[in-house]
Every structure is written in structure tokens, then in C-alpha cells.
N, CA, C and O atoms as a MOPAC input file, in Angstrom:
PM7 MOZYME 1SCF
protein

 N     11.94700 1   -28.73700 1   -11.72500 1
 C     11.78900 1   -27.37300 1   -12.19900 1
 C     10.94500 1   -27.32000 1   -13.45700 1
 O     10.00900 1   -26.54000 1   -13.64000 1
 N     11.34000 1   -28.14700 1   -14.21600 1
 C     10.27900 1   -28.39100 1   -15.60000 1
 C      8.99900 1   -28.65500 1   -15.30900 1
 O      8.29500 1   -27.98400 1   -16.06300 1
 N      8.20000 1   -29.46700 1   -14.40100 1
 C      7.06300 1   -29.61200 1   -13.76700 1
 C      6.63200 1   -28.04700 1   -13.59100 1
 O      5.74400 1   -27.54800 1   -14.28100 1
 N      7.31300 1   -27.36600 1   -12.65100 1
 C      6.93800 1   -26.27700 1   -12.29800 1
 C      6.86600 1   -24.97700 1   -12.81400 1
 O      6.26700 1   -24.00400 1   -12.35800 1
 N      7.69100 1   -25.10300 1   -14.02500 1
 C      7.42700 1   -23.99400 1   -15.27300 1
 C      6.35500 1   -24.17500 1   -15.94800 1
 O      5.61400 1   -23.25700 1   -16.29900 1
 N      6.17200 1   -25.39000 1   -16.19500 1
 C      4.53200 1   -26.12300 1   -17.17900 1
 C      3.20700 1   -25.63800 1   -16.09100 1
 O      2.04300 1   -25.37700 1   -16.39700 1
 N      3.66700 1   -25.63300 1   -15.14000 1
 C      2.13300 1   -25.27000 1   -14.59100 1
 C      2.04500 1   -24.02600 1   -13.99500 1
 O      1.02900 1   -23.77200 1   -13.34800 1
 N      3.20100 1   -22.94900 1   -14.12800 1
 C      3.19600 1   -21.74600 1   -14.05200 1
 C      2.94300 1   -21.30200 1   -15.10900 1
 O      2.33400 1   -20.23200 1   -15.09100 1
 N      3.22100 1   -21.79400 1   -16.21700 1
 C      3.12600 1   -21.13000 1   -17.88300 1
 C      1.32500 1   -21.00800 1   -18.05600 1
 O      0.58400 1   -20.10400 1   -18.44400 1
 N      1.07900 1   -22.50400 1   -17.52000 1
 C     -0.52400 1   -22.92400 1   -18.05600 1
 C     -1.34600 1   -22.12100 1   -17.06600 1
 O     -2.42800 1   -21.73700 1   -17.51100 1
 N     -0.99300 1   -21.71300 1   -15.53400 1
 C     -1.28900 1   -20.88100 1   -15.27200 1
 C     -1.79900 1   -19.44300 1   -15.30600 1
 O     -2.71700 1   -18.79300 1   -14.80800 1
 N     -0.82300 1   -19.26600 1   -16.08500 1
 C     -0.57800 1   -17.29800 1   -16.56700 1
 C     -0.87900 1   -17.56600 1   -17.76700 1
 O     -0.49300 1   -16.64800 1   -18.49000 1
 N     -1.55200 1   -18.65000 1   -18.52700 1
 C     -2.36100 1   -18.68500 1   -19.46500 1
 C     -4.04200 1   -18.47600 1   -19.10900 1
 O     -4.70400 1   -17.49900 1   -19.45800 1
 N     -4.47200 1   -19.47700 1   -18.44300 1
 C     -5.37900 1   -18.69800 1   -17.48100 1
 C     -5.85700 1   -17.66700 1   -16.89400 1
 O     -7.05100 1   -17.36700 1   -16.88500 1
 N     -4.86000 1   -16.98100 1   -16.30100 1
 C     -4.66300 1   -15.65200 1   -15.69700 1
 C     -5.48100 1   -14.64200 1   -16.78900 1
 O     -6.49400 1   -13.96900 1   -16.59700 1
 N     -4.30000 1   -14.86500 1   -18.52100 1
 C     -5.46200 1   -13.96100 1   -19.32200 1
 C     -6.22800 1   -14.10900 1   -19.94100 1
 O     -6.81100 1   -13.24700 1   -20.59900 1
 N     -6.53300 1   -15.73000 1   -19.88700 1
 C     -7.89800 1   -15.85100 1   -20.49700 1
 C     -9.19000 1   -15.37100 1   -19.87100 1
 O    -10.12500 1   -15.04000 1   -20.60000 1
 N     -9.26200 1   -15.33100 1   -18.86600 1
 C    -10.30900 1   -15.21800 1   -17.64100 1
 C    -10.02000 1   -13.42300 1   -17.78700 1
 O    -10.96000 1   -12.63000 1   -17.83800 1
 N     -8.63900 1   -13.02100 1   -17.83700 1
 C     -8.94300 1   -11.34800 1   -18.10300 1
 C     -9.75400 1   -10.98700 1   -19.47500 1
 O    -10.91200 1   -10.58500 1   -19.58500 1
 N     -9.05300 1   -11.18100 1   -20.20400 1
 C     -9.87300 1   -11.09500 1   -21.45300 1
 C    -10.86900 1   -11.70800 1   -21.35300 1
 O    -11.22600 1   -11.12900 1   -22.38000 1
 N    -11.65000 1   -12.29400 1   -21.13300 1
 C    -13.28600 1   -12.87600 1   -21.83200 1
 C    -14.27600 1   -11.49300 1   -20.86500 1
 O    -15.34900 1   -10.96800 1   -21.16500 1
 N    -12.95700 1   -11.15000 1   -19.12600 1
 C    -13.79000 1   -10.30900 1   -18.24000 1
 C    -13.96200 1    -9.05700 1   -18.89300 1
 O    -14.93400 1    -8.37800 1   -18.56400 1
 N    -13.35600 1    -8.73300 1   -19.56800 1
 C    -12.73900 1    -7.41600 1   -20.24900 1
 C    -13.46200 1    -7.23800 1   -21.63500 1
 O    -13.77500 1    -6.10900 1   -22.01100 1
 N    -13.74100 1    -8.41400 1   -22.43500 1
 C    -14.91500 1    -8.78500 1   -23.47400 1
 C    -16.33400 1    -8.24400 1   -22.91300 1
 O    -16.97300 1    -7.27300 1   -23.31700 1
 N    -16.60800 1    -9.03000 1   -22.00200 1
 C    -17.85600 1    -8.90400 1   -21.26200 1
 C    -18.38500 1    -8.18400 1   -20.88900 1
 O    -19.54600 1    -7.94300 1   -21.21900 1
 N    -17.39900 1    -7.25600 1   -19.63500 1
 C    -17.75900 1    -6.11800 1   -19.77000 1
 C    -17.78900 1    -4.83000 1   -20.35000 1
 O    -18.28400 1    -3.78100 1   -19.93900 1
 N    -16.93500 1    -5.20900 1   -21.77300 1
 C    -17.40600 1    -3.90300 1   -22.64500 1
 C    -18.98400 1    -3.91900 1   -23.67900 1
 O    -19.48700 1    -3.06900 1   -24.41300 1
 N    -19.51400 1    -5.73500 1   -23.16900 1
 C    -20.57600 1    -5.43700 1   -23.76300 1
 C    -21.16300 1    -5.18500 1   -22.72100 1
 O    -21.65400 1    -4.07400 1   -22.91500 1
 N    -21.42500 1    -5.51400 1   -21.73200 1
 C    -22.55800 1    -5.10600 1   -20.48100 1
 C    -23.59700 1    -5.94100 1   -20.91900 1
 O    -23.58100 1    -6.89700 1   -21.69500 1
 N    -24.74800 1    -5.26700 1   -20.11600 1
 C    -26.09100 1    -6.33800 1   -20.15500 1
 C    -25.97400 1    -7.27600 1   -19.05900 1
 O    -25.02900 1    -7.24700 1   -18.27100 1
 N    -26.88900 1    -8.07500 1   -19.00400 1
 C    -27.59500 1    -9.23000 1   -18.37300 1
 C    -26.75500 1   -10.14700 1   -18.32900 1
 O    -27.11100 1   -11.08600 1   -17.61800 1
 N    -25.38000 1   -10.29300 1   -19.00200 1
 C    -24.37300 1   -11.22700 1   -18.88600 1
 C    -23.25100 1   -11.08200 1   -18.05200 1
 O    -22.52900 1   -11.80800 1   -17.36800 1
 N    -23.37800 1    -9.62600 1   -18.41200 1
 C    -22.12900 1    -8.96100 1   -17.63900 1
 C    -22.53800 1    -8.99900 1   -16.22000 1
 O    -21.52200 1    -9.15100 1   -15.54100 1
 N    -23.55600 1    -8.92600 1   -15.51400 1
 C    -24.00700 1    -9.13400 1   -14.78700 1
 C    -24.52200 1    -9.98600 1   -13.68700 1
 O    -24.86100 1    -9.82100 1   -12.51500 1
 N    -24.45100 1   -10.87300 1   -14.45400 1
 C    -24.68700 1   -12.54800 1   -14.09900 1
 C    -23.10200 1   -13.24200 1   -13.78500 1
 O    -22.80800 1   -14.13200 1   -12.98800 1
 N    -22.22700 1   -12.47000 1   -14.73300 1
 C    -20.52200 1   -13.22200 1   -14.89400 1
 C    -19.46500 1   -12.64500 1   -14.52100 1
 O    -18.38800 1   -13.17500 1   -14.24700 1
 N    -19.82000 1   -11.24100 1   -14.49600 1
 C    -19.14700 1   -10.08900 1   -14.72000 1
 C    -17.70100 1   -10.70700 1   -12.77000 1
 O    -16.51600 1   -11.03700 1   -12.73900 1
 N    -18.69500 1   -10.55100 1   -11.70900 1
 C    -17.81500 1   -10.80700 1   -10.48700 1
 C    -17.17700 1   -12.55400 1   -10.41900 1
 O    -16.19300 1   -13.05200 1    -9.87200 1
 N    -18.20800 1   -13.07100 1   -11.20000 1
 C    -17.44100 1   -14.65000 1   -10.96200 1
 C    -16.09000 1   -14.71400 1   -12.26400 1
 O    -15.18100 1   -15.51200 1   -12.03300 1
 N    -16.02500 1   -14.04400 1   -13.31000 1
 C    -15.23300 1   -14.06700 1   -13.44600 1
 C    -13.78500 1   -13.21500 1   -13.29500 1
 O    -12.67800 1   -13.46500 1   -13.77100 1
 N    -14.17800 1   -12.26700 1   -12.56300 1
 C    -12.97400 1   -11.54300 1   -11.78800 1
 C    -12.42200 1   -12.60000 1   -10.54300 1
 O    -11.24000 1   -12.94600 1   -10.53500 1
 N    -13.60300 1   -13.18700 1    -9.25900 1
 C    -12.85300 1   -13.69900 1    -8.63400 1
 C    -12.32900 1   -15.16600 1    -9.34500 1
 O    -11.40600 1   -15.71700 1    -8.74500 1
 N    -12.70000 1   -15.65200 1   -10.23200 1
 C    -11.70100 1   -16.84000 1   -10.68100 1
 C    -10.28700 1   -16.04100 1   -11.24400 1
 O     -9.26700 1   -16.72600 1   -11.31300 1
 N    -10.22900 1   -14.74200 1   -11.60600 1
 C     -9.05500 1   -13.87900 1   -12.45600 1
 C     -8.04800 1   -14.08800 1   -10.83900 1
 O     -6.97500 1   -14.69100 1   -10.83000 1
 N     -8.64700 1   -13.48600 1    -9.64600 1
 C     -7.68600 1   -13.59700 1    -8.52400 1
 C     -7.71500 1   -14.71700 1    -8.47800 1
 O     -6.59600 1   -15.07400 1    -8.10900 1
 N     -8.36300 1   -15.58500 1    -8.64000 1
 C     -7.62200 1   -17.52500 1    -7.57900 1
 C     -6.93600 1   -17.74800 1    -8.56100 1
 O     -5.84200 1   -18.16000 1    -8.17800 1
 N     -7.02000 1   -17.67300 1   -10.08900 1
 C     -5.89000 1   -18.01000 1   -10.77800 1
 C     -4.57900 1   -17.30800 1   -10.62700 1
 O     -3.64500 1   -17.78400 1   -11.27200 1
 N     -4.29800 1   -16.01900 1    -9.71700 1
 C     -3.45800 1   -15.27000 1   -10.02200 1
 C     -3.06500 1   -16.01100 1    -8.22700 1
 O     -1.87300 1   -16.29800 1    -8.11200 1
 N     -3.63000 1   -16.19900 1    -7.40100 1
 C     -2.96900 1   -16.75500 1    -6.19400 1
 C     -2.40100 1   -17.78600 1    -6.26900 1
 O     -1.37400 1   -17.98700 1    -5.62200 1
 N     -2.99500 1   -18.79100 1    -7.17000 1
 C     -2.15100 1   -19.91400 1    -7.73300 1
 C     -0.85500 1   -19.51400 1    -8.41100 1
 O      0.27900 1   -19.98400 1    -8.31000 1
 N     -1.25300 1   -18.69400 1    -9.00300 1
 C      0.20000 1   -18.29100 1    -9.85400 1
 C      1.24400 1   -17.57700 1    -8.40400 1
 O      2.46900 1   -17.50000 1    -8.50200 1
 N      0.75500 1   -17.28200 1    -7.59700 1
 C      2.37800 1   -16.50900 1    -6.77400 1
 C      2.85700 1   -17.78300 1    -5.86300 1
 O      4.00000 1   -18.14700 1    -5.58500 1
 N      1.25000 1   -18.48000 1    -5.39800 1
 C      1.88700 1   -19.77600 1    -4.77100 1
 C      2.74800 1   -20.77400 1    -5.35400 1
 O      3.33600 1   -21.59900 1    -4.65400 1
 N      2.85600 1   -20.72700 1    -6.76400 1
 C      3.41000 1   -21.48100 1    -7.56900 1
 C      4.72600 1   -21.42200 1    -7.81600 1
 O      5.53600 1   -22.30500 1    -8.09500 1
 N      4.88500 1   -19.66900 1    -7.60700 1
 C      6.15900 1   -18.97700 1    -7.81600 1
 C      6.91900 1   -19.21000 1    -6.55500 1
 O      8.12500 1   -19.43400 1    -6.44600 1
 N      6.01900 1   -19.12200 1    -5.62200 1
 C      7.15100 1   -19.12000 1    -3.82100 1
 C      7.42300 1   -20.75500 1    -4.18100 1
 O      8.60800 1   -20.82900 1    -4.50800 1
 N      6.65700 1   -22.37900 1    -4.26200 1
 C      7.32700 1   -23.43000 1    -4.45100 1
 C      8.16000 1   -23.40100 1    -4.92800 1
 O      9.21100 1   -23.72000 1    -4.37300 1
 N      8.09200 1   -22.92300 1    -6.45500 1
 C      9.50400 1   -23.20900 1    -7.29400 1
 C     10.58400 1   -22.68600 1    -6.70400 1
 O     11.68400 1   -23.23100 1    -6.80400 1
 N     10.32200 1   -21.19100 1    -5.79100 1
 C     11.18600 1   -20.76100 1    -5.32300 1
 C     12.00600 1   -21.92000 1    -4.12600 1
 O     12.98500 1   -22.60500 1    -4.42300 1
 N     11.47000 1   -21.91500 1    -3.05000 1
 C     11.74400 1   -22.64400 1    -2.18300 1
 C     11.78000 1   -24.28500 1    -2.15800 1
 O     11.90400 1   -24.98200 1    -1.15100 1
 N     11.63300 1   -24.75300 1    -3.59000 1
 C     11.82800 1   -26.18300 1    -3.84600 1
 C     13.10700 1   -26.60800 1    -4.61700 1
 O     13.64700 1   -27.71400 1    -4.66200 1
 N     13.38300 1   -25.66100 1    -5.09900 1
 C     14.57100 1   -25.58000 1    -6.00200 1
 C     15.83600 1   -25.16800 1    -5.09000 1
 O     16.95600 1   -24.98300 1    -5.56600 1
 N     15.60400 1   -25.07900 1    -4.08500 1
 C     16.70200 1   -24.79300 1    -3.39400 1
 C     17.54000 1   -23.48000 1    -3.34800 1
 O     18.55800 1   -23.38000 1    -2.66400 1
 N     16.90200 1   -22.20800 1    -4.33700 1
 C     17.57200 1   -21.21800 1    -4.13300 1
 C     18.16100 1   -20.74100 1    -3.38700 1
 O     17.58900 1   -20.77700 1    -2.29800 1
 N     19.67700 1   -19.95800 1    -3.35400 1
 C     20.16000 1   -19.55800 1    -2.28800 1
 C     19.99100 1   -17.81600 1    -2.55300 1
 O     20.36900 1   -17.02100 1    -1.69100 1

């Protein structure tokens, strides 16, 4: 379970770093925002699919009843 909190935590650390820098970015716009603007939204979802897949293991590894 400790394994699996550490890489859900470092996860959903991710999650808002990648929001925020997207959310930085595009309040400046330009030629960057543009270039980064969709690659870093879809890395915002694969980090966030990691994060629910992460959540159903712990769920179903831990044996919950």
C-alpha cells in the first residue's frame, strides 16, 4: 500500500504541474502556446489516466471488501 500511495501522490503531483505550466502558457499565448499548448493538455490526461489506473490497483490489490 505504501508503494502505491508514493506513486499516486507523485502522480497527482504531475497531474498539476502539467496543469499549471498549461494554464501559464496559455494565458500568455503566442507561438508557444501553440506549439505546446495541446501536447501539454494531452500529457495533463495520460497523467490523470495513470492516476485512476493507479487508484482501481490499489483498490483491487489491497484486497478491499
Amino acid at each position: 500500500m505504501l508503494l502505491g500511495g508514493t506513486v499516486l501522490v507523485i502522480l497527482l503531483f504531475a497531474v498539476f504541474a502539467v496543469l499549471v505550466a498549461g494554464v501559464i502558457l496559455m494565458g500568455t499565448g503566442g507561438a508557444k502556446n501553440r506549439k505546446y499548448g495541446n501536447k501539454l493538455m494531452a500529457a495533463r490526461v495520460g497523467f490523470q489516466l495513470l492516476v485512476l489506473l493507479t487508484i482501481l490497483a490499489i483498490y483491487f490489490l489491497t484486497g478491499s471488501k
